[in-house]
Every structure is written in structure tokens, then in C-alpha cells.
C-alpha positions as CSV (number, residue, x, y, z in Angstrom):
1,X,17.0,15.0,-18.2
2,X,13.6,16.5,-17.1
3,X,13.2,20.1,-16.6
4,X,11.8,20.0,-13.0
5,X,11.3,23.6,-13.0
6,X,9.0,24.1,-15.9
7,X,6.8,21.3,-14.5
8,X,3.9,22.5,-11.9
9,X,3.9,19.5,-9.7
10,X,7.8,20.3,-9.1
11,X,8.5,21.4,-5.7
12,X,10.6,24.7,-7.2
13,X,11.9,26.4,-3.5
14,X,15.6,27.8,-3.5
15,X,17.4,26.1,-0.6
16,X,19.7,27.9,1.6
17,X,23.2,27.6,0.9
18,X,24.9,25.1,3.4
19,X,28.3,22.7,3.5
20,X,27.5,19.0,3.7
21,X,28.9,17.6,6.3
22,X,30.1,13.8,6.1
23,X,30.0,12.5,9.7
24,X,29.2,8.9,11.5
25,X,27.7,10.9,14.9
26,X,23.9,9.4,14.9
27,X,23.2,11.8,18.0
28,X,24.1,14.5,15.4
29,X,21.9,13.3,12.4
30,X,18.9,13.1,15.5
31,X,19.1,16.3,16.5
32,X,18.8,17.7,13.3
33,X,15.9,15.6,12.3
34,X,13.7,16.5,15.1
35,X,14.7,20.4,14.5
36,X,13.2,19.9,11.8
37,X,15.9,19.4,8.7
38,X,16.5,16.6,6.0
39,X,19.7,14.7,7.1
40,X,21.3,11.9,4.3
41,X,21.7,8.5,5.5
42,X,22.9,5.2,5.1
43,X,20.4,1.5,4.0
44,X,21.7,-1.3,2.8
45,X,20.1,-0.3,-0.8
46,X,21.0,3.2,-1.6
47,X,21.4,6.3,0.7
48,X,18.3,8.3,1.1
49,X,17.5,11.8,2.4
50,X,15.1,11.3,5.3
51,X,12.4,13.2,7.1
52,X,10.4,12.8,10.2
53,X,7.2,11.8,8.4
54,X,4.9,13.7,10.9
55,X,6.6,17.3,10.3
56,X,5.2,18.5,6.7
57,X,7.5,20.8,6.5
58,X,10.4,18.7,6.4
59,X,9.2,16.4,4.1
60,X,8.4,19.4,1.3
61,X,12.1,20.1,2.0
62,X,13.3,16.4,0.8
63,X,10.8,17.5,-2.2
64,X,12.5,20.9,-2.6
65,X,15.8,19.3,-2.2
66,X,15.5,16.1,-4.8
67,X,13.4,19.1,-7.1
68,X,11.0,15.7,-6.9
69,X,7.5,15.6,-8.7
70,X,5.4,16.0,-5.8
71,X,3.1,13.1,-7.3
72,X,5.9,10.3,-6.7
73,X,5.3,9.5,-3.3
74,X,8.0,8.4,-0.4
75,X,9.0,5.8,0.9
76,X,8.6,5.4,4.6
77,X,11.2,3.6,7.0
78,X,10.3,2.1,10.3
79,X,12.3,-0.2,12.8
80,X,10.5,-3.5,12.9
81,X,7.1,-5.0,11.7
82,X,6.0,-4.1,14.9
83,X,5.7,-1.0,14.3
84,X,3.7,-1.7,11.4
85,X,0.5,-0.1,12.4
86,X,2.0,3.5,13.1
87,X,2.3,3.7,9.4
88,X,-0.4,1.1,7.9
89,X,-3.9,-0.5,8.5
90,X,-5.6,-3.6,7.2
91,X,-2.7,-5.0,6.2
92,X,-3.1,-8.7,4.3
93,X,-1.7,-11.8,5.7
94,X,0.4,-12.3,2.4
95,X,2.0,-9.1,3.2
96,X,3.0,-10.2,6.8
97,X,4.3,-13.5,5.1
98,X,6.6,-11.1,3.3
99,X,7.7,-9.0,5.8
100,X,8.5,-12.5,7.9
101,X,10.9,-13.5,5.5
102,X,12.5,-10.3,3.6
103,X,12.1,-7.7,6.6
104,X,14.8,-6.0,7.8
105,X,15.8,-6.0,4.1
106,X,15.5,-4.5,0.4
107,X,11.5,-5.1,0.5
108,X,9.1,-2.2,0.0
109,X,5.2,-3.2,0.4
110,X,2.1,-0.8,-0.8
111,X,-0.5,-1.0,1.6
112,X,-3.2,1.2,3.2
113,X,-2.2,4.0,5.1
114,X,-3.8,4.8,8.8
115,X,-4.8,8.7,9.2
116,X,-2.0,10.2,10.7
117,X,0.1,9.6,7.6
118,X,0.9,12.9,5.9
119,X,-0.6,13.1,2.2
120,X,2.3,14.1,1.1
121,X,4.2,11.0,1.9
122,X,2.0,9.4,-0.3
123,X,1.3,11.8,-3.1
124,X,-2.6,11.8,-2.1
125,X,-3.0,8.4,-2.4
126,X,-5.1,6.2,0.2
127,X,-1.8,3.8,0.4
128,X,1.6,4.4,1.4
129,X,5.0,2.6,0.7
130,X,6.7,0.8,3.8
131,X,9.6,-0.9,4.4
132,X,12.5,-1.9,7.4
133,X,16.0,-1.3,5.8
134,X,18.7,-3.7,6.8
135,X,21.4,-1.7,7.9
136,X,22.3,-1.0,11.5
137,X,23.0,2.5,10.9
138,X,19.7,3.4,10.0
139,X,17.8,1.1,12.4
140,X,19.2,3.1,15.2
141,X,18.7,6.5,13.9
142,X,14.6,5.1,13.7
143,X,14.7,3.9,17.2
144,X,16.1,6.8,18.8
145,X,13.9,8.9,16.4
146,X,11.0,7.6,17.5
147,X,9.0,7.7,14.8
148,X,9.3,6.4,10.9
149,X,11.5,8.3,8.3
150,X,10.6,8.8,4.9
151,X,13.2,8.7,3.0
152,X,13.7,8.2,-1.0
153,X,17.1,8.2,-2.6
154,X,19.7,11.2,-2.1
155,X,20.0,12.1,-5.5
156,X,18.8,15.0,-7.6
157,X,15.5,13.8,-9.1
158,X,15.8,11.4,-12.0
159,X,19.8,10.9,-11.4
160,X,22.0,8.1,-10.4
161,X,21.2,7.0,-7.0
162,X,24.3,7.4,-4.3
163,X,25.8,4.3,-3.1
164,X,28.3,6.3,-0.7
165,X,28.2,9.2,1.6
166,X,30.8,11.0,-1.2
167,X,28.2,9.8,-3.8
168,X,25.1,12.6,-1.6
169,X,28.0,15.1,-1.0
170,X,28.8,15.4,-4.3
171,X,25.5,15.9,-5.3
172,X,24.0,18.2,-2.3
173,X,27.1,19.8,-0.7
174,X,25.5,23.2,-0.7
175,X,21.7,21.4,0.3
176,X,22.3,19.4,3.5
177,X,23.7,20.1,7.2
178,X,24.7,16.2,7.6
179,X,25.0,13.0,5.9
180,X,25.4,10.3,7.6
181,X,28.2,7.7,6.7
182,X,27.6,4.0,6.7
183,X,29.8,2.9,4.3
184,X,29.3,1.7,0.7
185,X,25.5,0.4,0.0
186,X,25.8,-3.5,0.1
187,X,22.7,-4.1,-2.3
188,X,23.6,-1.1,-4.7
189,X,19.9,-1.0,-6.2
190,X,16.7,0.1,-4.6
191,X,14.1,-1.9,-2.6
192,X,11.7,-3.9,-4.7
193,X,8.3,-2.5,-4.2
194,X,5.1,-5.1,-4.3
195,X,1.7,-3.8,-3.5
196,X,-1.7,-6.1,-3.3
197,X,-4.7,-6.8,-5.3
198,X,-7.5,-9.4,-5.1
199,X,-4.9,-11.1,-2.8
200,X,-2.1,-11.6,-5.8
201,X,1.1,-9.5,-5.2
202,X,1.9,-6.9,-7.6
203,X,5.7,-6.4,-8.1
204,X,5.9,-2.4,-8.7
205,X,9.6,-1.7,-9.0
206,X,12.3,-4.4,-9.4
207,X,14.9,-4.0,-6.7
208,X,17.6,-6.1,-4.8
209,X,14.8,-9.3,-4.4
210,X,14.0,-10.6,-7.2
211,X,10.7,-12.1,-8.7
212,X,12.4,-15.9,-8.1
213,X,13.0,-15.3,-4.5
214,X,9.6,-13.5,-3.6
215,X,7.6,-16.5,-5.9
216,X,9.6,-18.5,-3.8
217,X,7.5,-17.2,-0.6
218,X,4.0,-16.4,-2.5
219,X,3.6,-18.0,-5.1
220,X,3.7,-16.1,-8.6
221,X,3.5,-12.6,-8.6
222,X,2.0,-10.0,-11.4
223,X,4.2,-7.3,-12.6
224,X,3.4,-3.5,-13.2
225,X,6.5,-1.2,-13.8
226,X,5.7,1.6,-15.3
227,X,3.8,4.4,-15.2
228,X,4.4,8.1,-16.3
229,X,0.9,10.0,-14.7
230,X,0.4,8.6,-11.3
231,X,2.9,5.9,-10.2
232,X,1.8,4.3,-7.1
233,X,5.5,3.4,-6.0
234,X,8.6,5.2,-6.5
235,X,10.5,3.9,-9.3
236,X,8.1,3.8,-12.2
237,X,8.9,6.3,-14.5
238,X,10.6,5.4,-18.2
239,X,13.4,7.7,-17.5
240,X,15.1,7.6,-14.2
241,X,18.1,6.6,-12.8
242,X,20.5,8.6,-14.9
243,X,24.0,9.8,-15.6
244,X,24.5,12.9,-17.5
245,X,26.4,11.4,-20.2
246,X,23.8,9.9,-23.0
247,X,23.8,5.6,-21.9
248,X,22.9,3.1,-24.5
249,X,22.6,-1.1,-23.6
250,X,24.2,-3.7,-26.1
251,X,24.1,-7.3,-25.4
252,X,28.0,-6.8,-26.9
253,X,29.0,-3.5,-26.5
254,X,32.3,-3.5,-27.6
255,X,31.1,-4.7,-30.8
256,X,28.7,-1.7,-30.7
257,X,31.5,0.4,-29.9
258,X,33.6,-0.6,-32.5
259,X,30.7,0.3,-35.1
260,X,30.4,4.1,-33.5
261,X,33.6,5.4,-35.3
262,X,35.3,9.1,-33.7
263,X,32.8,9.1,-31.1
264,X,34.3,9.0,-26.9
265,X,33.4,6.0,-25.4
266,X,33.2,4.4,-22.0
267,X,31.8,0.6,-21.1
268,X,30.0,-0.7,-18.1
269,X,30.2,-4.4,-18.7
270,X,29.6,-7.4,-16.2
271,X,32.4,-9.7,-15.9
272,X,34.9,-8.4,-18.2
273,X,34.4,-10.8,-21.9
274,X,34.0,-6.9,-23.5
275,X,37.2,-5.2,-22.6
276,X,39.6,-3.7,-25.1
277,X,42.6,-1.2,-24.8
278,X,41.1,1.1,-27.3
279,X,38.1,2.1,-24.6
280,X,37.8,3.2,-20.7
281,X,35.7,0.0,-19.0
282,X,34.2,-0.4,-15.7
283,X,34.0,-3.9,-15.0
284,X,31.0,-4.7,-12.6
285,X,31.8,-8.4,-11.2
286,X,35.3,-9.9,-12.8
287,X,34.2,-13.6,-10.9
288,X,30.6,-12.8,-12.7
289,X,29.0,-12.3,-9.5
290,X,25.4,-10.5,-10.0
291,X,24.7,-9.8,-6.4
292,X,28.3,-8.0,-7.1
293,X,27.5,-6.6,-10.3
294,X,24.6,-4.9,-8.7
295,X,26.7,-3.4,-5.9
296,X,29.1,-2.3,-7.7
297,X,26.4,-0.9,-10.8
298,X,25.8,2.8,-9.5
299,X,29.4,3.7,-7.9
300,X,30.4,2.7,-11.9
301,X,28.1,4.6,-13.2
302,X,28.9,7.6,-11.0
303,X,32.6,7.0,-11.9
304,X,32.2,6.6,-15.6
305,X,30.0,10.4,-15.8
306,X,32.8,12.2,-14.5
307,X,35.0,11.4,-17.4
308,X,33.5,13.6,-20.2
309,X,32.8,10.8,-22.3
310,X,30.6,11.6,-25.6
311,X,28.4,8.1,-24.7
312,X,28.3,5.1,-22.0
313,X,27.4,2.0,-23.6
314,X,26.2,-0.7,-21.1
315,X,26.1,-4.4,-21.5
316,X,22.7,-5.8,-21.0
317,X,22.7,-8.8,-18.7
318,X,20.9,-12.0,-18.6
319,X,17.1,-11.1,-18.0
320,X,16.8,-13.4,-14.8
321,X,17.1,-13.1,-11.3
322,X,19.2,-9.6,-10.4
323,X,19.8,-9.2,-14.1
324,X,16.4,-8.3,-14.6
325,X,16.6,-5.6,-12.2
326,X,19.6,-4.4,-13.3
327,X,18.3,-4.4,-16.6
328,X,15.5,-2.2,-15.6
329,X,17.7,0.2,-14.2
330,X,20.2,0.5,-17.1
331,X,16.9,0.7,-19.2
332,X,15.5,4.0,-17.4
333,X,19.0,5.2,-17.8
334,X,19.2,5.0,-21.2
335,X,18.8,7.7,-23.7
336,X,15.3,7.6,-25.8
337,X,16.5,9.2,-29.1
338,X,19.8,9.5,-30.0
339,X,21.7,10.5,-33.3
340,X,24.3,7.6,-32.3
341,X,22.4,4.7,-33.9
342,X,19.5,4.7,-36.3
343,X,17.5,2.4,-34.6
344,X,16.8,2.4,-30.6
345,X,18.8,2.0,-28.1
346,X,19.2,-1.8,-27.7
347,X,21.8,-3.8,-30.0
């Protein structure tokens, strides 16, 4: 895990101690938005810890909270495309085309900001990150706010994202005054994030839409997914998304298992062909459902960390549609040196 502390783009504030409270009252999680506070709440990707984006103070919190690099920027949340222009300016037609056929829904664009955008939203940059979540929950909590959230995902910087109200408790019990419940996340993985160049689409971060569906809409799209210095989109560092317990992906891990004699093991497989008595599996999709698979893939993950296990070993999936963004987020998970195998991480 990264030592947020030791890094000077970390926000480093103590927060007050306080008791998270788990409720369903959106009048509640409004009041304490507009006093100023970070409040949890519900998409249909993961949960996210949101911020009226024109109060500064309240978004360094989310930073403060997360202990987030302040050079990843945020994700802002607004109702419809409508409201499209409180946020963004100049915005291309292809991008419109997008929003017409993924928005409300796990699609996160890059496009120019308009003034009145905070730079810290957007990590100084002259672009900010934009989407309309799918959930009615949060769609309601942004009309009767008003104004657009930012909100990135309610988990400790670089962790497993939350998938459940219990999943942000359990992290931030002692950070946040409310979290707002609405249920399990029905994508289970982030937003995929596309920004625009030259009039191609640039796929950022792979997410709950994959690169078949939006091709499907745009015609091919370029991918860029990485990068450590200045990311323009959440999402794009190598290590990310991670339990405590060292992760390693085998396209058999049982078999990989098997090899890692007196070691404590636990297996995150897809449909259930890897299972033996000998080791503690979480089974993602028994019908070898992906859509499932990626519902189910953080609440497993969250499961399988609390059981003191000396490694997880995850079974990569199929590298198309959803399994390639689950791959990417079992890859970011994964340990980078490790004295369980000689080679790397992927058998």
C-alpha cells in the first residue's frame, strides 16, 4: 500500500472523530452537504463520498478523508445532460452521442471545464471528469442539492472500492456524519472514463461499459490506462483497487495454489471450475454471468480480506467485454513483488 503521508501532494489533515451513521433519509444527507460536510452515497457503480463542488472546503475534506493525492482529480455528478453546461464548455458532438445513449449510467466523459469549476475538482487541469449516475438515490440527492457533487469512491485511497453502505462504514466509521444507503451497487466496478482528442475517443479507465458496447456507438476507440505522474482521470494508477492481503491472478488458480505448499490461501474465481475442499473460495457468477461476476467482484474481495489469509489468488478472466475490466481491476490489485512465486504475478 502507498504511504499517503510521506507523499507531499497527500492531503495529511486529522479528521475529527465521528460515528457513521447508516441511514436512507436524503433530507438528512442534504442538509449536511450544504453545511458544508462530506456525506457517502449510493450510484449504481460504487458508493462515493460526495461534496458540493462549489464549497472548497468540503471538497479538501473528501481529499483529507480518502488521504487522496491531491493530483487525481474528482469525478463530478450532475442530474441530466442538461445540466451539462454548469460543469463543462465546448463540449464535442461525439460526446453528446455518448451521453444519448450511456447517460444516466456507468459513463464518465473528460471534457473542458467552464470557470466556475473548482481547480481542485480537477487537479489543476483545464478539463474536468463528468458523468449522470444511474441510480435514483443519488439523482435526487443532486436535484434537491441543486448543484453537481463530486464524488469519487468511499474508500481509503488506493483500497477496495465499497459496494454497500456496510462496505463505507467499515472503512470511515469514525470520518463521516451519514452515509447514505441504497442498497448493494448493481454494476460493482467504476464508471468507464473516455476523454476526446482530434475527435477519436480515448477510453481512460475501463469501467462497467465496455470497449464493444461504446465502439458500438463511435466507432473504435483508442486506449490510455495508465499513468503514475499526472493521470487525467481517476483510475489510472498501476496500483489501486486493493485488499490488504497480498492478490496474485492465475488463469488456474487452484493449480497455482496447489504449487504454493504451507502458505494460507483464499480464491476469487468466476464460475466455480477452480473449487476444492482444501481452500476458502468466493465464487463470483456460479451461472458464469460477467455482468454478475462484476457485481459480485468487490463485496468478494472485501469478504475474502477479513479472513487473515497469507495470499488471495484470483482467476484471470477472459480479456473481452467486462472481463477486461475486471481484469484491469484485479491487475491494480495485485501485488508487484512477491516472495510467493519467482516470476510475476500472472500464471
Amino acid at each position: 500500500m502507498i504511504n499517503n503521508m510521506n507523499h507531499p501532494n497527500f492531503a495529511t489533515t486529522a479528521i475529527p472523530n465521528k460515528r457513521g451513521v447508516i441511514t436512507k433519509s436524503i433530507k438528512k444527507a442534504v442538509f449536511y452537504l450544504t453545511k458544508g460536510d462530506v456525506v457517502a452515497i449510493p450510484t449504481e457503480t460504487v458508493y462515493g463520498l460526495a461534496a458540493n463542488i462549489y464549497n472548497e472546503s468540503a471538497l479538501k475534506k473528501i481529499f483529507e478523508i480518502k488521504q487522496r493525492p491531491f493530483f487525481n482529480p474528482l469525478i463530478v455528478h450532475i442530474d441530466s445532460v442538461e445540466s451539462l453546461d454548469k460543469v463543462a464548455k465546448n463540449v464535442p458532438e461525439k460526446a453528446y452521442l455518448l451521453a444519448k445513449n450511456f447517460w444516466p449510467g456507468p459513463l464518465t466523459m473528460i471534457l473542458e471545464k467552464n470557470k466556475t469549476v473548482s481547480d481542485i475538482v480537477t487537479a489543476d487541469k483545464n478539463t474536468v471528469a463528468v458523468r449522470v449516475p444511474n441510480h435514483p438515490v443519488a439523482l435526487e440527492l443532486i436535484k434537491k442539492m441543486g448543484v453537481p457533487l463530486a464524488a469519487p469512491s468511499a474508500n481509503p485511497f488506493g483500497s477496495i472500492s465499497p459496494t454497500t453502505a456496510k462496505h463505507v462504514e467499515n472503512y470511515f466509521k469514525h470520518s463521516l456524519d451519514v452515509i447514505l444507503d441504497g442498497g448493494m451497487a448493481e454494476k460493482g466496478i467504476e464508471s468507464t472514463i473516455v476523454g476526446f482528442k482530434k475527435g477519436e475517443v480515448v477510453v481512460y479507465r475501463l469501467g462497467s461499459i465496455s470497449l464493444e458496447m461504446l465502439e458500438l456507438v463511435v466507432g473504435n476507440v483508442k486506449v490510455i490506462v495508465n499513468s503514475e505522474k499526472h493521470p487525467i482521470a481517476p483510475g489510472m494508477l498501476e496500483k489501486h483497487y486493493a485488499p490488504r492481503t497480498p492478490m496474485m491472478m492465475s488463469s488456474n488458480p487452484l493449480h497455482t495454489a496447489f504449487n504454493l505448499i504451507g502458505k494460507n490461501i483464499g480464491l476469487l474465481v468466476f464460475e466455480g471450475q477452480h473449487i476444492s475442499k482444501d481452500y476458502y473460495t468466493e465464487v463470483l457468477s456460479p451461472k458464469g454471468d460477467m455482468e454478475e461476476a462484476a457485481k459480485n467482484l468487490y463485496a468478494a474481495m472485501h469478504k475474502l480480506d477479513t479472513k487473515g489469509f497469507d495470499l488471495l489468488i484470483a482467476e484471470k478472466f477472459l480479456d473481452i467485454g467486462i472481463g477486461k475490466s475486471i481484469n484491469d481491476r484485479l491487475s491494480r490489485a495485485c501485488i508487484r513483488e512477491t516472495n510467493f512465486t519467482p516470476n510475476n504475478i500472472f500464471i
